[in-house]
N, C-alpha and C positions, 0 to 999 in steps of 0.2 A: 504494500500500500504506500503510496509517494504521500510528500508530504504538501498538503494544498495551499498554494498563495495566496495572501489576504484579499488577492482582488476573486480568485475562487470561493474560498470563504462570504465574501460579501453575494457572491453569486447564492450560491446556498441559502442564504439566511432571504434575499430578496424571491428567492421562487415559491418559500413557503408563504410567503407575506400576497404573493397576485398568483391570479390561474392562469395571466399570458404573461410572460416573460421573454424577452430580446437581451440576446448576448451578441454583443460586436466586439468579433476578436479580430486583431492584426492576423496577419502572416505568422507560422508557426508560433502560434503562443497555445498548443496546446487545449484544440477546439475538443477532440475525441476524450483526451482525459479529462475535461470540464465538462463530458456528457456521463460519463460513469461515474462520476464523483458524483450528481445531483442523483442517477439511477442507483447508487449505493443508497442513499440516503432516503428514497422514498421508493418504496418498497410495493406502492402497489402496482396493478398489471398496468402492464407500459409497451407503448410503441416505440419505436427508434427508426424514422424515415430518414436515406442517403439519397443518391442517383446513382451509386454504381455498387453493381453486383457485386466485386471484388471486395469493397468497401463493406456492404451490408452483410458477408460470408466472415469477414477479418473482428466484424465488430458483435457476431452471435458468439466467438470464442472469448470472445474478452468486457461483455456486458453480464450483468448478474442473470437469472435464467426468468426471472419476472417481467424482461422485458423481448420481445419481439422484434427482432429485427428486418425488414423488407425496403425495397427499392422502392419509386413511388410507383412505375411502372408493374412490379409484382402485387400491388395492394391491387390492382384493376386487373388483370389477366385473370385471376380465378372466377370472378363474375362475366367477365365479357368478351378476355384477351380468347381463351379456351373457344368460345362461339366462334372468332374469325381464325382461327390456327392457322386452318387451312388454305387462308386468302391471304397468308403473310408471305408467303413467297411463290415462283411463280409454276404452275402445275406442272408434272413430268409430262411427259413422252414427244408431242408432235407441239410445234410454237400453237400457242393460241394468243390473242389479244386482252390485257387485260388491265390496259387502259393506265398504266403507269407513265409510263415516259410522255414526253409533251405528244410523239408524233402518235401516239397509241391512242392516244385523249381526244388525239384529233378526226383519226379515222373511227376509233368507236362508236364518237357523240358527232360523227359527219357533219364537224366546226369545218367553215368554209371562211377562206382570208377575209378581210375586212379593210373594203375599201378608205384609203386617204383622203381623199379629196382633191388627191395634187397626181393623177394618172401612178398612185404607186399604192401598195396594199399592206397592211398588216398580215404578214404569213399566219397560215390556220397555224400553224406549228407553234406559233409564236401567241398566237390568242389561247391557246391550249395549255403552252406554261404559265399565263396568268390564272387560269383557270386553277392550275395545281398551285399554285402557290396561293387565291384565293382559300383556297381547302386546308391548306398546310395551316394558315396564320387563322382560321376558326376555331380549328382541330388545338391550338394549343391559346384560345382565350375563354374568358368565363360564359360567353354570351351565348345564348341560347339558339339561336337562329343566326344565319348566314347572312352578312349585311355589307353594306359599304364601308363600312371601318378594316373590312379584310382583305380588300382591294389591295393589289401591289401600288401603291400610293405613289414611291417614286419613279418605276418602269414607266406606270400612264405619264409622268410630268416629263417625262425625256420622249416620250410618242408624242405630247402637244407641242414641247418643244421641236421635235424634227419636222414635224409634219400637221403647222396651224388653222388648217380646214379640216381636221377628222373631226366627223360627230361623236366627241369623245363620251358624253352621257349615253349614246346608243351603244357605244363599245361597253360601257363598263356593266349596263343592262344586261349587254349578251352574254361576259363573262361568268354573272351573276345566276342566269340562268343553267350555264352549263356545271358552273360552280354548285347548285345545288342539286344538277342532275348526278355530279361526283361522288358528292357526299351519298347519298341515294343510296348508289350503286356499293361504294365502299361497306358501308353498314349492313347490308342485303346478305345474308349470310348463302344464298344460293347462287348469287352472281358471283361471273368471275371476274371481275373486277379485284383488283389486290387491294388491299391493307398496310396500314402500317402501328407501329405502338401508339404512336400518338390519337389512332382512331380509336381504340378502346378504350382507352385514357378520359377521352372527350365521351364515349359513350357511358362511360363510371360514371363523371364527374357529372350529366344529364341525370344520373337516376337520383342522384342528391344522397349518397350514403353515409349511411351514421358509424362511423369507427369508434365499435364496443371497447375502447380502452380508458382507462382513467389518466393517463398521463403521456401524453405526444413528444417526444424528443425530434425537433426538426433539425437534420447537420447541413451545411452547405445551404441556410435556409436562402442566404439573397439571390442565389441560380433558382427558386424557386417559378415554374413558370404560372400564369395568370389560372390554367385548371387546379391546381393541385390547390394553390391560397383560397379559389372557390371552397376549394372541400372545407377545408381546415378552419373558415373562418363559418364556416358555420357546426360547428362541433365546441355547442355553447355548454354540453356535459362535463368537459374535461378542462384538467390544464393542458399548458401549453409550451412549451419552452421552442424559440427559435433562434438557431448559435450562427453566425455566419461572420462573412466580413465585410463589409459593405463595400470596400474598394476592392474588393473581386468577383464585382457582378460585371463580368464581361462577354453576354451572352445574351446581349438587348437582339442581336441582329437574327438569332432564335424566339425573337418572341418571351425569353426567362423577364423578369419581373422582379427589382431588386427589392424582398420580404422586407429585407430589414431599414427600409424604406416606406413601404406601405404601410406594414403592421403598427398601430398606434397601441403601444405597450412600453413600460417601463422599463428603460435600457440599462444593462451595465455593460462594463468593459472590461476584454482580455487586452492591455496593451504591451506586455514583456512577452518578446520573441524567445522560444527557447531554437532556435536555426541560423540566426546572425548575429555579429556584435553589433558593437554602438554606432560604426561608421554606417553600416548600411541602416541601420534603424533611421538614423539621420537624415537619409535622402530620402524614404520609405515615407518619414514626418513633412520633409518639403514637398515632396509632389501630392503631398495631399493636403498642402495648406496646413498644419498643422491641428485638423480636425479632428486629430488624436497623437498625443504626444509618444513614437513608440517609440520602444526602450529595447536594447538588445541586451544578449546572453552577457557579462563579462566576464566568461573563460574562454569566450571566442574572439580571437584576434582580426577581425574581419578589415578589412581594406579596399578602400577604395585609388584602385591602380590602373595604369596601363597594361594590360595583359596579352605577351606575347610569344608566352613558355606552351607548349604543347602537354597534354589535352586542356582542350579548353568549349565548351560549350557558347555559342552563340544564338540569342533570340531573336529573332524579327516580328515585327508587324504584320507582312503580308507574304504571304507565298511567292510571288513573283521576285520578291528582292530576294528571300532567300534563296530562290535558286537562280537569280543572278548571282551570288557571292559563289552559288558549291558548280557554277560552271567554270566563274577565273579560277576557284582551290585546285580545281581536279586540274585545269588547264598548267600550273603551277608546280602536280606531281603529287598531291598532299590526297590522305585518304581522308575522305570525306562520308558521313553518313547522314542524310534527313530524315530524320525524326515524324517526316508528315505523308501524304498520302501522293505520292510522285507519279502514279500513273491517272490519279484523278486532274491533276495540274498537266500532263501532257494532252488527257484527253478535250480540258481546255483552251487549251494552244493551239492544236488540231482545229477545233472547231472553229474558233476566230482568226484562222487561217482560211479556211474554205468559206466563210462571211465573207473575207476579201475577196476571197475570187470568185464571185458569186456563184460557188458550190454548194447551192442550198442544202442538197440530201444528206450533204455528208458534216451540215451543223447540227452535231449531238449531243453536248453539254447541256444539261439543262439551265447553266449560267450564263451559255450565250445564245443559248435557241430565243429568249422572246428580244433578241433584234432583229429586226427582218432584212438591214442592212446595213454597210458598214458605218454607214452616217449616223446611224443612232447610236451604234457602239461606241463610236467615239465625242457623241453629246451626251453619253452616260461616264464615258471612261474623263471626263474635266471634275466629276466628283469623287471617283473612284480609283485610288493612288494604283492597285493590283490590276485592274483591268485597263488602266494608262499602260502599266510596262507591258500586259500581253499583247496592247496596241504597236507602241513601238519594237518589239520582237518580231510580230509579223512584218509590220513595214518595214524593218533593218533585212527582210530576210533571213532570220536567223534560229530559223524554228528549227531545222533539221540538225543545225550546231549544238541548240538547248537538247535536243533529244539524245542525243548522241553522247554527251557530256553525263548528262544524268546516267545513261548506261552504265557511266563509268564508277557511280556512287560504289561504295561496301555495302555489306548489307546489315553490320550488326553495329551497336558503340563501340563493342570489343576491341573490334578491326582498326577503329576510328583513331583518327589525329584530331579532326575535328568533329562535333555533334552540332546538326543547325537544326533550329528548330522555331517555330512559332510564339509567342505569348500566348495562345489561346492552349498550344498544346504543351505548356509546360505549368500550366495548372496545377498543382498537387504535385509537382515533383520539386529536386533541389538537386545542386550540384556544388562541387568546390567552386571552380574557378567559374565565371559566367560573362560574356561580353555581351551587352544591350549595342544591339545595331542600327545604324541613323537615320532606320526609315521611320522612325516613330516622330510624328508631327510635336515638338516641344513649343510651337508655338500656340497650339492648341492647349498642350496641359500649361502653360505657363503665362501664356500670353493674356489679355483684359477680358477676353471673351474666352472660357473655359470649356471646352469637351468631357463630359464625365467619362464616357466610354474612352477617349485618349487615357484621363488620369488614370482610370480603374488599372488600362491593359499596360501601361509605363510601369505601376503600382507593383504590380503581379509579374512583371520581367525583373525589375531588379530587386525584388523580396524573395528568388530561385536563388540566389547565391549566397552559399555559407563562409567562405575564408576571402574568395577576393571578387571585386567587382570592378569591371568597365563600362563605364556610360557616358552617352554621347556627350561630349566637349560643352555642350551649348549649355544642356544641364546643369554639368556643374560650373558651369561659369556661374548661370543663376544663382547657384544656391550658394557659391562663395560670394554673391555680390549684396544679398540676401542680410548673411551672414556677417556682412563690413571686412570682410576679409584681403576684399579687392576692390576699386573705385570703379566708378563705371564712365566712360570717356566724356 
């Protein structure tokens, strides 16, 4: 049994006192043993909801046996996941259609282009992936019926932008229609039509169910998305406790819903990192305004340095810079491994490749099928830093080079000189050394007009590294100039 920090303690003493309770913890301060510490102490039947399986299997060994541990995703599969099983992937033997992909959606519900105005059309292919992403972004809010709030909001504002004579309220009508003919189909347990988890999810969270437990342990609660906080905030029998960290909801672009934000409950704080010293705590505190003062370990000598000793881990913002960086490493001779999904980013490349050369059939990405051509791509790509470089890639020519170069990746960290990887996918992990890489907009988390989503994901990059840290120049010039440490011109 460890021994509990008085800001633990105060936790304790405040979850007997309310039945809903918020903990904002920093980065490694020890969210998990601040949930067994409270399940030690109140003894009656209890839940303990995660997002990941690994997590909710790690946390049935090492929680007392009173409490229950599940995904939020397994509380809904036994009522409803079980009903679509069979529609979660796609049936054996000969192809059949079943209305997944945009061009499936398109031929099944015989979606026909949709005129501009200006002699050019919105590809059905492309009214089809608005369609599924109308469905996507229902499927994970609380509301009950399919509406224009679900609408791909910024796709249509880059379709009026390319093309200012589409009767865009007729478009968004038709979407909406096919959008509920989706939903329809998806929930229809005889059709073949596929599924996904988030359909069950949404079919749960519909039936309004009451979780028979006296005490809810929510971990990871600010990734929380808008169905699940449905449930929970109406489970007025029980307490409630939600531990998270509020500067690592980086997961708005999902549709997640930062809890420890909505929820109006009486907060306390984890702010002593038991993962970094004081240096990184330091920058941890500046880029988040100092909305909570974190404190690092001090047995850990942690540093903020220039790092350029081998292995060393580096994070990016977007997929596209990263694997601009692991084409010059490999080009350079250095083993390189990405940490991300490398044949999902070529299948992307490919696609807004064949956009270019108006090879419609062969645009399959669902991230670039709803342009219908390369002019919207690239009045979409002036807001979009990752779909700018796959712009300029294709136009350099230099799609076959990026392919060819990633061939050249290792396949394991073991192998690695270098590990590169994402902020989104270095979530819940840590490493010694860690390099923050300069795609990360510092004008946004720094500048007069603030980005929470920049802050959150800057946050969550440089709070991965335990002994040393590098980050972008700009940063730290900030935060020595912050600090009076340096003048500013």
């Amino acid at each position: 049994m460890f021994k509990p920090t008085q800001e633990q303690l105060d936790i304790l003493y405040a979850f007997k006192e309310n039945r809903v309770l918020k903990v904002n913890a920093v980065a490694g301060s020890g969210k998990s043993s601040t949930l067994r510490l409270l399940a030690e102490n109140n003894p009656e039947q209890s839940l303990y909801i995660c997002f990941n399986k690994v997590v909710a299997e790690e946390a049935s060994e090492k929680f007392p046996q009173h409490v229950i541990c599940k995904t939020t995703h397994s509380l809904a599969y036994s009522y409803f996941g079980v009903k679509l099983k069979h529609k979660m992937k796609r049936p054996s033997g000969g192809y059949r259609n079943v209305a997944w992909t945009p061009a499936e959606i398109a031929r099944y519900f015989k979606i026909q282009d949709f005129p501009c105005g200006d002699d050019s059309d919105i590809k059905a292919n492309a009214v089809a992936s608005f369609v599924k992403q109308t469905v996507r972004k229902y499927q994970n809010s609380p509301d009950k019926k399919i509406g224009q709030d679900h609408l791909p909001r910024v796709e249509l504002t880059d379709i009026l932008k390319a093309h200012p004579n589409i009767e865009i309220k007729k478009l968004m009508l038709e979407i909406l229609k096919f959008a509920n003919r989706l939903w329809k189909e998806r929930t229809d347990v005889i059709s073949l039509v596929m599924a996904d988890h988030d359909t069950y999810m949404k079919l749960w969270q519909l039936s309004e169910p009451a979780l028979n437990y006296e005490i809810i342990y929510v971990d990871e609660a600010q990734d929380s998305n808008p169905v699940l906080l449905d449930v929970l905030s109406k489970q007025k029998h029980c307490k409630i406790v939600y531990v998270g960290d509020t500067y690592q909801s980086i997961y708005e672009f999902r549709n997640a819903r930062n809890a420890m934000e909505l929820i109006n409950a009486p907060t306390k704080v984890l702010s002593k990192s038991f993962r970094y010293g004081q240096e990184i705590a330091e920058i941890a505190t500046f880029i988040i305004r100092g909305a909570i003062e974190v404190k690092g370990l001090e047995s850990i000598p942690s540093k903020i340095v220039e790092i350029t000793d081998k292995p060393y881990t580096k994070l990016f913002r977007t997929n596209a810079a990263l694997l601009t960086e692991a084409v010059s490493l490999v080009s350079q001779g250095y083993k390189v491994h990405c940490a991300i999904s490398v044949d999902d980013y070529i299948k992307k490349l490919k696609s807004a490749e064949a956009l270019f050369m108006k090879d419609y059939k062969n645009v399959k990405d669902d991230s670039i099928v709803p342009y219908s051509n390369w002019y919207e791509l690239l009045e979409a790509a002036k807001e979009d830093p990752e779909l700018k470089r796959i712009a300029n890639t294709v136009k350099d020519a230099k799609v076959q080079e990026f392919i060819n170069a990633i061939e050249q990746l290792v396949d394991s960290t073991e192998q690695a000189d270098i590990l590169l990887t994402t902020a989104h996918k270095s979530k819940g992990k840590e490493w010694d050394n860690v390099i923050v890489a300069d795609d990360f907009d510092i004008e946004r988390i720094c500048g007069e007009v603030k980005y929470q989503q920049d802050i959150n994901l800057l946050y969550v990059a440089c709070t991965r590294a335990i002994k040393k840290l590098d980050v972008p120049f700009r940063l730290y010039e900030l935060m020595m100039l912050e600090k009076g440490y340096i003048c500013a011109d």
